[in-house]
Steps between C-alpha positions, in 0.01 A plus 500: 500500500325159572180462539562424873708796564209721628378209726858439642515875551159516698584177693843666609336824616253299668765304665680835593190699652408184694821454653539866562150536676580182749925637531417843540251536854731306665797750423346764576266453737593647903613237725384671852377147672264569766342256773169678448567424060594134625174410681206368326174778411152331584263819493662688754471187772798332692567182304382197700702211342828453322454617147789313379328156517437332183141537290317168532528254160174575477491871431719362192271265407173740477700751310660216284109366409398893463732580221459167288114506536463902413738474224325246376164676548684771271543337249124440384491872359715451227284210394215684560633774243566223228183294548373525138772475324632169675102345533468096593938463554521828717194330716616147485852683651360688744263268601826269578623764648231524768474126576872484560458846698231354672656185602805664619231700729340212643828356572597797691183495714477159565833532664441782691667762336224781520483512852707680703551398857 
């Protein structure tokens, strides 16, 4: 056997469970549709607007800037770890790494994209 034979065997399992767990709810679920089922649940309070109108861009946007700045943010514990062993280059790096971070965030506010209106 190849050294890739276990890997191709894990990725195919993988592939199978996957498929299996997004094939197999919809199979077997009960299909009894309901009006009540159909009709949007806000706390137990009759809906007041149409709930299938679209999110604003904006919503997008906020989530968007959340996820690159916080994955970012994440990634300054790994460094942390390996600060003496990579000394003056692992500083000079990271230190490049916050000025670019840094301008990307002042970008970002100067055009607005913190505030949500």
């Amino acid at each position: 056997m190849s050294p890739y034979g276990p890997v191709a065997i894990y990725l195919a399992i993988a592939f199978l469970a996957a498929t299996a767990f997004c094939l197999l709810p919809g199979l077997a679920a009960r299909k009894k549709p309901n009006p009540a089922k159909s009709e949007a649940y806000e706390c137990g309070v009759e809906p007041t607007s149409d709930v299938s109108g679209r999110f604003p861009v904006r919503f997008y946007l906020v989530a968007m800037l959340f996820v690159i700045f916080d994955v970012e943010a994440a990634s300054f514990y790994p460094w942390a770890v390996q600060m003496h062993q990579l000394r003056v280059f692992g500083l000079a790096e990271m230190l490049m790494f916050v000025i670019v971070l840094a301008i990307g965030y002042a970008y970002v506010w100067k055009r607005g994209g913190f505030q949500w209106r």
